[in-house]
mmCIF file of the N, C-alpha and C atoms, coordinates in Angstrom:
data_MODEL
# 
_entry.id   MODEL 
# 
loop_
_atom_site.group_PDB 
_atom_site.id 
_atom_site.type_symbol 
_atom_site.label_atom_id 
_atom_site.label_alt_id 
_atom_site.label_comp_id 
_atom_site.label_asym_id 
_atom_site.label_entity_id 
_atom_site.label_seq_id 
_atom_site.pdbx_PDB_ins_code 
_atom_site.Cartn_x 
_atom_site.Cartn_y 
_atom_site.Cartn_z 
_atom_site.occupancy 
_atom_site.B_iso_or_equiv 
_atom_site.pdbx_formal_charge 
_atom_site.auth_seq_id 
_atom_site.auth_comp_id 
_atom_site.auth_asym_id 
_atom_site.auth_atom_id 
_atom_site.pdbx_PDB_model_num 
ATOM 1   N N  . UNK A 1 1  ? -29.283 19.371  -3.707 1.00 0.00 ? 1  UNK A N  1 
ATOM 2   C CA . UNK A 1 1  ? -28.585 19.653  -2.470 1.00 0.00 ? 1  UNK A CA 1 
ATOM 3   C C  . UNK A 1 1  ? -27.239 20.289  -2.817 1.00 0.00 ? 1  UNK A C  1 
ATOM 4   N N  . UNK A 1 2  ? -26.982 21.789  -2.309 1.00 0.00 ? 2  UNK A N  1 
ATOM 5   C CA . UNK A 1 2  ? -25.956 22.141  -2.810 1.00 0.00 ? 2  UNK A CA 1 
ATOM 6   C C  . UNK A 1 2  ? -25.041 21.803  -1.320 1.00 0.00 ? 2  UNK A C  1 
ATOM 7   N N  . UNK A 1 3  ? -23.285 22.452  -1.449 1.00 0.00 ? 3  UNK A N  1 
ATOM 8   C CA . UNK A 1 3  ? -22.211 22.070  -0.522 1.00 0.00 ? 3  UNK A CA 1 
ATOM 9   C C  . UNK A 1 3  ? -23.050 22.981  0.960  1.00 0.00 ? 3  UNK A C  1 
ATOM 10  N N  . UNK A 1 4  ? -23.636 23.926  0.776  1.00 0.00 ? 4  UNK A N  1 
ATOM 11  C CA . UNK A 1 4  ? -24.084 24.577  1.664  1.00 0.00 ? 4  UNK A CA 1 
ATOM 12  C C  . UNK A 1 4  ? -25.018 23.989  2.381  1.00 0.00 ? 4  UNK A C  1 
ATOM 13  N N  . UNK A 1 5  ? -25.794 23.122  1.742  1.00 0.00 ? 5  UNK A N  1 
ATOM 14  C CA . UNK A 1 5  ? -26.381 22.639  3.313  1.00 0.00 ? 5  UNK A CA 1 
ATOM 15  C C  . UNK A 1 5  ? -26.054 21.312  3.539  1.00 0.00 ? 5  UNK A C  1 
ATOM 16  N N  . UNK A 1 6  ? -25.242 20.744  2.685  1.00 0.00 ? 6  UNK A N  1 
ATOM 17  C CA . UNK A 1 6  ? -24.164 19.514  3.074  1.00 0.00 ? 6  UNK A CA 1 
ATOM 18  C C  . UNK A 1 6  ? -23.428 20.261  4.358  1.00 0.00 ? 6  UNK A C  1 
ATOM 19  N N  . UNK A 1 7  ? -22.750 21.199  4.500  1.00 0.00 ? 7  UNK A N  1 
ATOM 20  C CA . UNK A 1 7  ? -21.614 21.290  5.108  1.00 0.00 ? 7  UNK A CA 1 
ATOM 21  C C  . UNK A 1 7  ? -22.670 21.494  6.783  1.00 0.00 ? 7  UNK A C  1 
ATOM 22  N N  . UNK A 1 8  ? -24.316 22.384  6.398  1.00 0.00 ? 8  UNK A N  1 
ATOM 23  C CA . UNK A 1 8  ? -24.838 22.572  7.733  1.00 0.00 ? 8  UNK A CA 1 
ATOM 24  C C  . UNK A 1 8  ? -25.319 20.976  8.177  1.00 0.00 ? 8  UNK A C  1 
ATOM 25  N N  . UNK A 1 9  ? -25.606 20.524  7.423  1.00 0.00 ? 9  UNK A N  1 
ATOM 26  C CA . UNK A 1 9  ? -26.130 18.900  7.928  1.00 0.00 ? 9  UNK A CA 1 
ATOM 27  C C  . UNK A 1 9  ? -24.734 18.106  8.512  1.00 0.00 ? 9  UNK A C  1 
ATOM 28  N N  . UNK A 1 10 ? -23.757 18.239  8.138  1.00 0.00 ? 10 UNK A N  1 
ATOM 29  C CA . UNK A 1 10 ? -22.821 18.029  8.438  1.00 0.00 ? 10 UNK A CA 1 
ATOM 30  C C  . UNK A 1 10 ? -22.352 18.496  9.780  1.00 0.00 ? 10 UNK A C  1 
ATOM 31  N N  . UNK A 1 11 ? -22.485 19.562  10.127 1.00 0.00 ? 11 UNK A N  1 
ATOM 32  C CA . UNK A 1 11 ? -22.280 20.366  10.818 1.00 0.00 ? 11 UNK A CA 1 
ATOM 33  C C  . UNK A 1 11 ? -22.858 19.983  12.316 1.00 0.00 ? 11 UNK A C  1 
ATOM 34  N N  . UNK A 1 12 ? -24.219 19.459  11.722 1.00 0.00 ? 12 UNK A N  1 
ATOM 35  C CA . UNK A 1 12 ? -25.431 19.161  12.657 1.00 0.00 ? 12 UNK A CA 1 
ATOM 36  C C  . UNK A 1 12 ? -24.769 18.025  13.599 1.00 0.00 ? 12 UNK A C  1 
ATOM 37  N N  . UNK A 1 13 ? -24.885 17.224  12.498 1.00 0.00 ? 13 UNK A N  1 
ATOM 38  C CA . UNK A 1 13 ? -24.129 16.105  12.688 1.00 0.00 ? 13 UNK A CA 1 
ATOM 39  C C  . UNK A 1 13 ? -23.270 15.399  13.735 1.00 0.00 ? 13 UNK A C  1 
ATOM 40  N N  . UNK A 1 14 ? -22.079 16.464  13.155 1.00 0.00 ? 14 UNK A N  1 
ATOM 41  C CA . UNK A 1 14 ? -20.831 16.559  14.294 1.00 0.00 ? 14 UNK A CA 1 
ATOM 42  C C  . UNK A 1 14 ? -20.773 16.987  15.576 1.00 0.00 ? 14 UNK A C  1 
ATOM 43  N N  . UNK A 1 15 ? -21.910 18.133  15.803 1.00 0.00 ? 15 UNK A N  1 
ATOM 44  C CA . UNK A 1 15 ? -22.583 18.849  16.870 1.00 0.00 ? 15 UNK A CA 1 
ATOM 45  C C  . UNK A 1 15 ? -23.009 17.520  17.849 1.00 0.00 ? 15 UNK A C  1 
ATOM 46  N N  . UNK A 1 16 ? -24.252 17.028  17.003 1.00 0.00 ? 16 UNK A N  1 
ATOM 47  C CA . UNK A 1 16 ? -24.614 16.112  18.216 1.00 0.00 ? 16 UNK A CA 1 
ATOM 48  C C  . UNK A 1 16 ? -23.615 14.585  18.747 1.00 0.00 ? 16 UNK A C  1 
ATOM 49  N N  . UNK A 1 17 ? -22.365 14.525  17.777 1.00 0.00 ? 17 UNK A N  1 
ATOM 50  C CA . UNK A 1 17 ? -21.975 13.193  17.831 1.00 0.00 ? 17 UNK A CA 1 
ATOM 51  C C  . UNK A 1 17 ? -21.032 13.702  18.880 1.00 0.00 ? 17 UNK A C  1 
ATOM 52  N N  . UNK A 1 18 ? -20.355 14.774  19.198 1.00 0.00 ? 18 UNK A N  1 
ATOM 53  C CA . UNK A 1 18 ? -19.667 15.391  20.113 1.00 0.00 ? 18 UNK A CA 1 
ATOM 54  C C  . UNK A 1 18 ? -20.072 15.766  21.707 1.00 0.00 ? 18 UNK A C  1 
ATOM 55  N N  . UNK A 1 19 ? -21.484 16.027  21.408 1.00 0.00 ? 19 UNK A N  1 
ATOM 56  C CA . UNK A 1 19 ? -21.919 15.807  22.671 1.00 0.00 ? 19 UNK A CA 1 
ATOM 57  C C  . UNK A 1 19 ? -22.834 14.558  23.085 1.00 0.00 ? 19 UNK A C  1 
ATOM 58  N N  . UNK A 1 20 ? -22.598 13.724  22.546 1.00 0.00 ? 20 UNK A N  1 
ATOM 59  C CA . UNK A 1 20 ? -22.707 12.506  22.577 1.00 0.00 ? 20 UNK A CA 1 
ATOM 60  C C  . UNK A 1 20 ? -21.459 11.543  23.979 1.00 0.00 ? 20 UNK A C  1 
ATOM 61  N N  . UNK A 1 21 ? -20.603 11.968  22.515 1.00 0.00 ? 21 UNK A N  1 
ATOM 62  C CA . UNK A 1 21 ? -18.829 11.530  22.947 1.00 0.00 ? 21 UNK A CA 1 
ATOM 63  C C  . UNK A 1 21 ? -19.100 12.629  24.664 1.00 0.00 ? 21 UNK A C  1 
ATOM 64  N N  . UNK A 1 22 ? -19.204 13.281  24.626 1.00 0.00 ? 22 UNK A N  1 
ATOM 65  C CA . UNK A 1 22 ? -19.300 14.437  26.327 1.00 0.00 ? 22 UNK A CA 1 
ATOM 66  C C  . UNK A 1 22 ? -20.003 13.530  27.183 1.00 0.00 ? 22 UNK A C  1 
ATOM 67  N N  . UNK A 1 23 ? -21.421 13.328  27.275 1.00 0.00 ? 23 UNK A N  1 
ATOM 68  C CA . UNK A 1 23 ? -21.863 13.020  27.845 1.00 0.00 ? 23 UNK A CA 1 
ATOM 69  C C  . UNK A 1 23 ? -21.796 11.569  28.332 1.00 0.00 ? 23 UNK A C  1 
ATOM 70  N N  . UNK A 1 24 ? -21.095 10.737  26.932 1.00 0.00 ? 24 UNK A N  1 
ATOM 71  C CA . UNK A 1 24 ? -20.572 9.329   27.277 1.00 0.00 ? 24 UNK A CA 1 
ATOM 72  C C  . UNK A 1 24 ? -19.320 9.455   28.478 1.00 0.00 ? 24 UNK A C  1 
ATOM 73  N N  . UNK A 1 25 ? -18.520 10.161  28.355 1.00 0.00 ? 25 UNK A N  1 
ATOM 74  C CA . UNK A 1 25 ? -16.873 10.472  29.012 1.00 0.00 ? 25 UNK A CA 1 
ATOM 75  C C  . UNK A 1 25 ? -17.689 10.980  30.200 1.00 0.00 ? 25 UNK A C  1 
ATOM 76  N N  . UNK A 1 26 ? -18.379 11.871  30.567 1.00 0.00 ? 26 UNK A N  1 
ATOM 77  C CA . UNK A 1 26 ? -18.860 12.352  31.897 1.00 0.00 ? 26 UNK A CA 1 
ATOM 78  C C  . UNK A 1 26 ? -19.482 11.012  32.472 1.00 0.00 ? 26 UNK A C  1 
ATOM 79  N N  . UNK A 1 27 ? -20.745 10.286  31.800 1.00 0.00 ? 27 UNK A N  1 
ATOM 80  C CA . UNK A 1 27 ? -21.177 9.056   32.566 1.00 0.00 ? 27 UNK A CA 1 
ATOM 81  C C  . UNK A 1 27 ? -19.682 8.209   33.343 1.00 0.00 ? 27 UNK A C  1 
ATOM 82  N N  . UNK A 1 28 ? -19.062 7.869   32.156 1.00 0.00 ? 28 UNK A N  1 
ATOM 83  C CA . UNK A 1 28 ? -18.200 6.896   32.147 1.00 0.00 ? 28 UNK A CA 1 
ATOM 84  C C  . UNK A 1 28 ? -16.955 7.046   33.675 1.00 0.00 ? 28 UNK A C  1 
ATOM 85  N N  . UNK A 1 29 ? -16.893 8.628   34.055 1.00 0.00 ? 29 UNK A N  1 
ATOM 86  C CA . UNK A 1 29 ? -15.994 9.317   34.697 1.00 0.00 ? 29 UNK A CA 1 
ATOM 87  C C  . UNK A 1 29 ? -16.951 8.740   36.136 1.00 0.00 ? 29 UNK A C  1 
ATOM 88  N N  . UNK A 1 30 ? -18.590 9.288   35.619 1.00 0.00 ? 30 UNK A N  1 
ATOM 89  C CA . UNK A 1 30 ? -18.944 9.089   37.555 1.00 0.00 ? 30 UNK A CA 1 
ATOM 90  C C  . UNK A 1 30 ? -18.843 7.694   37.358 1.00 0.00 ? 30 UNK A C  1 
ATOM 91  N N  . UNK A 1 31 ? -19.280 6.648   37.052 1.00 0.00 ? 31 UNK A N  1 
ATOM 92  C CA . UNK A 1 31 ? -19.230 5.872   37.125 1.00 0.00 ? 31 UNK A CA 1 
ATOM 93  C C  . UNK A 1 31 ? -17.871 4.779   37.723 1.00 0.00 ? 31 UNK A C  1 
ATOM 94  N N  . UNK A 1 32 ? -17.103 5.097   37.021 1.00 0.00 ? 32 UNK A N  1 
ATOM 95  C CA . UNK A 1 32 ? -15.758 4.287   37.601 1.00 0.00 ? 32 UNK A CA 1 
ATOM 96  C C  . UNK A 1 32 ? -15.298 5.255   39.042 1.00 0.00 ? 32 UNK A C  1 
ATOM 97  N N  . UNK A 1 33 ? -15.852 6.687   39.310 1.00 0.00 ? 33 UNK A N  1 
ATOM 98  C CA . UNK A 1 33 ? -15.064 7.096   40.967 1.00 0.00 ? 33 UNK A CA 1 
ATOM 99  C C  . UNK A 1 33 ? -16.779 5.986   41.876 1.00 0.00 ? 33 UNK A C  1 
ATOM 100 N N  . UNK A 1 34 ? -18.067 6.168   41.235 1.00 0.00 ? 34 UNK A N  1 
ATOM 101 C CA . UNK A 1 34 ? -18.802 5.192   42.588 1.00 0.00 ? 34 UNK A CA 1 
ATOM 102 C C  . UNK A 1 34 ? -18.579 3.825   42.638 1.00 0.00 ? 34 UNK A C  1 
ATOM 103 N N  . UNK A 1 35 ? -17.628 3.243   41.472 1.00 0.00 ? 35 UNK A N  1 
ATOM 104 C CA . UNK A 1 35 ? -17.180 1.422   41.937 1.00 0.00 ? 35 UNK A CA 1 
ATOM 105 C C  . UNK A 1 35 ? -15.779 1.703   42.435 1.00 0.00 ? 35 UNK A C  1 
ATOM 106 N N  . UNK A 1 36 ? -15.331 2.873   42.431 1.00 0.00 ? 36 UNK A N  1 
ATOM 107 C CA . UNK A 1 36 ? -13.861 3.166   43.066 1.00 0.00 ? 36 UNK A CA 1 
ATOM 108 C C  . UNK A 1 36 ? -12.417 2.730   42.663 1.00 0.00 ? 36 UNK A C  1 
ATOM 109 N N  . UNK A 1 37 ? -12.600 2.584   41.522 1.00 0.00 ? 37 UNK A N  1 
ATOM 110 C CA . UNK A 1 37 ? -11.861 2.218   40.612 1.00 0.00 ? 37 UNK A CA 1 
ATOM 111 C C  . UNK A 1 37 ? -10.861 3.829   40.556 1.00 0.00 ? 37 UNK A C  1 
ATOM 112 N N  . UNK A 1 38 ? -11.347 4.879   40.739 1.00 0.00 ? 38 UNK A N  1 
ATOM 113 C CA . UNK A 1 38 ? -10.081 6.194   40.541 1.00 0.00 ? 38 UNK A CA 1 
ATOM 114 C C  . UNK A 1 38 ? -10.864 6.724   41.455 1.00 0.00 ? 38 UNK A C  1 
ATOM 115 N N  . UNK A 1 39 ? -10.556 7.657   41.926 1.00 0.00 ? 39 UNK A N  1 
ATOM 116 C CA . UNK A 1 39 ? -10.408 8.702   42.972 1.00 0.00 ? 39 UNK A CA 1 
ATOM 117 C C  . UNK A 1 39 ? -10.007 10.302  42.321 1.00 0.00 ? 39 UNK A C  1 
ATOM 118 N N  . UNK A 1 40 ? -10.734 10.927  41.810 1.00 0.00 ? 40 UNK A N  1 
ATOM 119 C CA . UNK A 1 40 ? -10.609 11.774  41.035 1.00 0.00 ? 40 UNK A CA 1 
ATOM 120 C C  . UNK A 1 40 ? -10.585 13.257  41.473 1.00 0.00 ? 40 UNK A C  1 
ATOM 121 N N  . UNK A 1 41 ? -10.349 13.128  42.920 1.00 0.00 ? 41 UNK A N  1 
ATOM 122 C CA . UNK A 1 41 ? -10.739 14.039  43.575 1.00 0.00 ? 41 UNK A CA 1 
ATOM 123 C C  . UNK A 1 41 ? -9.884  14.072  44.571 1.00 0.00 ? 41 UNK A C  1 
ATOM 124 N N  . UNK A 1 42 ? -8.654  13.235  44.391 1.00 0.00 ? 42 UNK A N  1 
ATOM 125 C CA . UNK A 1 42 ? -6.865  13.125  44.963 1.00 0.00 ? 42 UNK A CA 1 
ATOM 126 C C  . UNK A 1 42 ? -6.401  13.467  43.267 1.00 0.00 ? 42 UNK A C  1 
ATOM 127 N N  . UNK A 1 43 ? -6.686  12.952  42.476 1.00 0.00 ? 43 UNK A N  1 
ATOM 128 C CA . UNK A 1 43 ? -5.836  13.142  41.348 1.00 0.00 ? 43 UNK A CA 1 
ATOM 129 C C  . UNK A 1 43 ? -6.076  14.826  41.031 1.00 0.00 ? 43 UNK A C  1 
ATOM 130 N N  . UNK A 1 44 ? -7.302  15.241  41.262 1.00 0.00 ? 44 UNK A N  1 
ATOM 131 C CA . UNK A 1 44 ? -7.209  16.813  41.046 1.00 0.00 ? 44 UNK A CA 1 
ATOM 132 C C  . UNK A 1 44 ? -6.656  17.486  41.902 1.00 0.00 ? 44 UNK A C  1 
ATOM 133 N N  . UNK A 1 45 ? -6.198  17.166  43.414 1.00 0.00 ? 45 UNK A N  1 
ATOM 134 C CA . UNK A 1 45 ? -5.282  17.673  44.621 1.00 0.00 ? 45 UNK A CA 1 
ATOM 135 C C  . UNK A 1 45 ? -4.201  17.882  43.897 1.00 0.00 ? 45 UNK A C  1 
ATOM 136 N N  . UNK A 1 46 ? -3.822  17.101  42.823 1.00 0.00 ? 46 UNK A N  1 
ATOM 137 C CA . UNK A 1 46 ? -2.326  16.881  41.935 1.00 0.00 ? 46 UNK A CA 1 
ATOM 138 C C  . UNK A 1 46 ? -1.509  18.211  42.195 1.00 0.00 ? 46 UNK A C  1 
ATOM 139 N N  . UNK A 1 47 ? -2.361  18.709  41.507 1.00 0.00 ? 47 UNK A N  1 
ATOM 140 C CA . UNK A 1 47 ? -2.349  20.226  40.535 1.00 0.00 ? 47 UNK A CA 1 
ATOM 141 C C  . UNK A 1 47 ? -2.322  21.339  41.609 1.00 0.00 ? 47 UNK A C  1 
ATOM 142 N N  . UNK A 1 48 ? -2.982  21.259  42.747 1.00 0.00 ? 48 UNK A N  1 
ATOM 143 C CA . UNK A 1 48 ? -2.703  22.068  43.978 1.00 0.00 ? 48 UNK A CA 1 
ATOM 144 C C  . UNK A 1 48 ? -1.853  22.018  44.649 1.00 0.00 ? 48 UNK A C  1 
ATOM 145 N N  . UNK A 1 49 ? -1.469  20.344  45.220 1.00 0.00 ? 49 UNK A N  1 
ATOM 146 C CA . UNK A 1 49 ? -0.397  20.048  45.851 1.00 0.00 ? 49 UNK A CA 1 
ATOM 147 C C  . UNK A 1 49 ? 0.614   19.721  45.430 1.00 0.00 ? 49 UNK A C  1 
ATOM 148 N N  . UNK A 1 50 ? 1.869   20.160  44.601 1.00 0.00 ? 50 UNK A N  1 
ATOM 149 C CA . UNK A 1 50 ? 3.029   20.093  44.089 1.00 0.00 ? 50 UNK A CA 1 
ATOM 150 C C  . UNK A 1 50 ? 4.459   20.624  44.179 1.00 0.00 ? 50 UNK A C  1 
ATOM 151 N N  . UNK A 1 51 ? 4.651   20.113  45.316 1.00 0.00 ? 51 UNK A N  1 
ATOM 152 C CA . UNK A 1 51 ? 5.872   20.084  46.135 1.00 0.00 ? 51 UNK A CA 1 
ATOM 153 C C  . UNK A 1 51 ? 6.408   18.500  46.359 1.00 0.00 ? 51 UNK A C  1 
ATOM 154 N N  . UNK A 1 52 ? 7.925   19.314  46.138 1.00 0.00 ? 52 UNK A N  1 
ATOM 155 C CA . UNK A 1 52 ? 8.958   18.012  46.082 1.00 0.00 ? 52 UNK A CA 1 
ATOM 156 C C  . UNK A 1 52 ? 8.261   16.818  46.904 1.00 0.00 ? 52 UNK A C  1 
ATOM 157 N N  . UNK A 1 53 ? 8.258   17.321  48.126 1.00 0.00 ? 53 UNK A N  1 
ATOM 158 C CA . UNK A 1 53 ? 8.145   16.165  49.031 1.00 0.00 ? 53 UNK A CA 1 
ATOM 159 C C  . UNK A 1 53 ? 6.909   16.097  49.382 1.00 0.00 ? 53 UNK A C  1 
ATOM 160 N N  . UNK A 1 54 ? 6.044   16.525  49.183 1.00 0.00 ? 54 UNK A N  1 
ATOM 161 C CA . UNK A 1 54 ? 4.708   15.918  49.062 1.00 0.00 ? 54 UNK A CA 1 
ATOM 162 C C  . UNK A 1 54 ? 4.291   14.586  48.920 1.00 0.00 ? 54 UNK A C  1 
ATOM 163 N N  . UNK A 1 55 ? 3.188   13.823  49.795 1.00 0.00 ? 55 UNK A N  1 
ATOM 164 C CA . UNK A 1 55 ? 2.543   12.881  49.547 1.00 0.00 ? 55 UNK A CA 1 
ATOM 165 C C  . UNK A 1 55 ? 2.526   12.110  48.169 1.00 0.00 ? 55 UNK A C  1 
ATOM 166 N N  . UNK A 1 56 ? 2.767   11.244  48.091 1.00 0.00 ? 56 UNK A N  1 
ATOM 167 C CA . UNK A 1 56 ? 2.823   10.197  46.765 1.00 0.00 ? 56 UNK A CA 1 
ATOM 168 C C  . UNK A 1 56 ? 0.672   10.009  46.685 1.00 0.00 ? 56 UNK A C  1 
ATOM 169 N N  . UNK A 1 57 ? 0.325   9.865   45.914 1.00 0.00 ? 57 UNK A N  1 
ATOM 170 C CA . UNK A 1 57 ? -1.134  9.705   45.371 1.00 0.00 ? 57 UNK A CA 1 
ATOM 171 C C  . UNK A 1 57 ? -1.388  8.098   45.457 1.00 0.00 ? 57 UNK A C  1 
ATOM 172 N N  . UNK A 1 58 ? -0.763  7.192   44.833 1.00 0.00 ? 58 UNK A N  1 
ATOM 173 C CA . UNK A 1 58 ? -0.659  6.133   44.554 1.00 0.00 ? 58 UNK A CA 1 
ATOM 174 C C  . UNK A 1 58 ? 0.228   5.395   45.524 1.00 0.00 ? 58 UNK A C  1 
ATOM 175 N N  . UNK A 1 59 ? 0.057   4.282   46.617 1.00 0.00 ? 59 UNK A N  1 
ATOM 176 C CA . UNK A 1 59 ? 0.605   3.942   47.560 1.00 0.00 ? 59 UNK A CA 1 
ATOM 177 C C  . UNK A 1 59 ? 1.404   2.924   47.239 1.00 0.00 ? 59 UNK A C  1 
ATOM 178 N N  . UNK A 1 60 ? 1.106   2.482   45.878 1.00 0.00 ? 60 UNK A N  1 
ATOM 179 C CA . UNK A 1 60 ? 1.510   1.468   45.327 1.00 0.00 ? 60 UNK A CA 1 
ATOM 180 C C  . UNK A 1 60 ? 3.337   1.283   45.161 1.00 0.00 ? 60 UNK A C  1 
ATOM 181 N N  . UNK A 1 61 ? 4.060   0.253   45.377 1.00 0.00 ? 61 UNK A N  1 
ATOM 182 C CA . UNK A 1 61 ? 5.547   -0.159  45.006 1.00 0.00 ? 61 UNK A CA 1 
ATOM 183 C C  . UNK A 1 61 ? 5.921   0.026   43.304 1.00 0.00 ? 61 UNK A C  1 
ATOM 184 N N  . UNK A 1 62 ? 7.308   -0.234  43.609 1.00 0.00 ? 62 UNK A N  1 
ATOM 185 C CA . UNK A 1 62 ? 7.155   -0.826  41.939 1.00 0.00 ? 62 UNK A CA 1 
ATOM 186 C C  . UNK A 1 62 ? 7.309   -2.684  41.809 1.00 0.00 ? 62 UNK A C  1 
ATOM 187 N N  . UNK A 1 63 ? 7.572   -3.099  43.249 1.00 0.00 ? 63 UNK A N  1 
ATOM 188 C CA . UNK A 1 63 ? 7.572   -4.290  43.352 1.00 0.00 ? 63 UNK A CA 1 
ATOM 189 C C  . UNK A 1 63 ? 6.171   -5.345  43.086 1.00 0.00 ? 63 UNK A C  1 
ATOM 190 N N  . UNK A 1 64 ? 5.268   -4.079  43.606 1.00 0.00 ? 64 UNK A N  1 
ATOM 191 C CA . UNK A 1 64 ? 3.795   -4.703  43.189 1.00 0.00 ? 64 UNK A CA 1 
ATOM 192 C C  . UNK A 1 64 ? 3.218   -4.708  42.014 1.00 0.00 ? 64 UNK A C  1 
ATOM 193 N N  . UNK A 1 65 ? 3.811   -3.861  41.312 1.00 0.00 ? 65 UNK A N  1 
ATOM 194 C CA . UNK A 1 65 ? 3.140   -3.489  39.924 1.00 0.00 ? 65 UNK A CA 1 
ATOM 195 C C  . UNK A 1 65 ? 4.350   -4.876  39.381 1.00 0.00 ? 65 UNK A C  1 
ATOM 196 N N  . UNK A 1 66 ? 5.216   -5.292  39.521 1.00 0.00 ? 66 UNK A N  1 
ATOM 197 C CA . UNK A 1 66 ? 5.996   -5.803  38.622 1.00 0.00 ? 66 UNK A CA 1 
ATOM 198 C C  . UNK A 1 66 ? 5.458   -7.441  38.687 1.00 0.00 ? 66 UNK A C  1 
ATOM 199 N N  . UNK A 1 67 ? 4.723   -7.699  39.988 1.00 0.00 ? 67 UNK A N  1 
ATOM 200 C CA . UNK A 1 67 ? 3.767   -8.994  40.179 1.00 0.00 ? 67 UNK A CA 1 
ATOM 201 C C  . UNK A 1 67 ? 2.724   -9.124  39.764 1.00 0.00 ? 67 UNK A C  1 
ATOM 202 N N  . UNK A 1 68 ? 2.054   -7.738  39.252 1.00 0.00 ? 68 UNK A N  1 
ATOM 203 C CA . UNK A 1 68 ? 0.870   -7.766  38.438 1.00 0.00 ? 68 UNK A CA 1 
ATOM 204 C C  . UNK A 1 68 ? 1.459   -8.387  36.791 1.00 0.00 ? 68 UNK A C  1 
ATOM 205 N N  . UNK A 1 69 ? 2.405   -7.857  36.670 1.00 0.00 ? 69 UNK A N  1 
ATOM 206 C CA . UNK A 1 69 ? 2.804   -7.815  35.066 1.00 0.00 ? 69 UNK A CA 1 
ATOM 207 C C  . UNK A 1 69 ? 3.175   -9.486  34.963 1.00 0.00 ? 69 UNK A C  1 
ATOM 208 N N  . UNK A 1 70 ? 4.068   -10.140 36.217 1.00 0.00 ? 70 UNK A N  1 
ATOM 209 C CA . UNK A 1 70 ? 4.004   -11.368 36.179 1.00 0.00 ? 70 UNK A CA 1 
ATOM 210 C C  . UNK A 1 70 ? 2.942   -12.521 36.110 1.00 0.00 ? 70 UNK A C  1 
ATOM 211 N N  . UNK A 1 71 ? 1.757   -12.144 36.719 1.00 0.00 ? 71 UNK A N  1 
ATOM 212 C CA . UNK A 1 71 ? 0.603   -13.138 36.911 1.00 0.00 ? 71 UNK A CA 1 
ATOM 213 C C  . UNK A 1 71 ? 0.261   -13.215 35.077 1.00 0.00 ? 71 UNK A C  1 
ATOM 214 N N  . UNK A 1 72 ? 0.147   -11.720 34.399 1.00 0.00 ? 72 UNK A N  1 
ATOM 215 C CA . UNK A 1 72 ? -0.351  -12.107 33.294 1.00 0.00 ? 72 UNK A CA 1 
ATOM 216 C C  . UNK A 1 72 ? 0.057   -12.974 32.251 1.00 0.00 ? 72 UNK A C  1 
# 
């Protein structure tokens, strides 16, 4: 076995472990917007809607987040 078809087996390799890693991150993506865990489809409004005074995304305080950090 010379470096040359080390580097294509290799190659192979990395090919499928990458779209592996893709297709895991795409499941993983629908999955958490149908238990509703993110909303991914206000977070991409982001990028369209960006003006000062624009709508906040997240309705959330910082008073609430600071009672989450307390319970733990």
């Amino acid at each position: 076995m010379d470096i040359r078809e080390f580097q294509a087996y290799a190659a192979l390799f990395m090919t499928i472990f990458l779209v592996g890693i893709l297709y895991w991150y795409i499941v993983y993506l629908y999955r958490s917007e149908k238990k509703g865990e993110k909303d991914y489809e206000k977070l991409s409004n982001l990028a369209l809607d960006d003006e000062i005074d624009s709508k906040t995304i997240n309705s959330s305080s910082v008073a609430s987040s600071e009672k989450k950090e307390q319970k733990k």
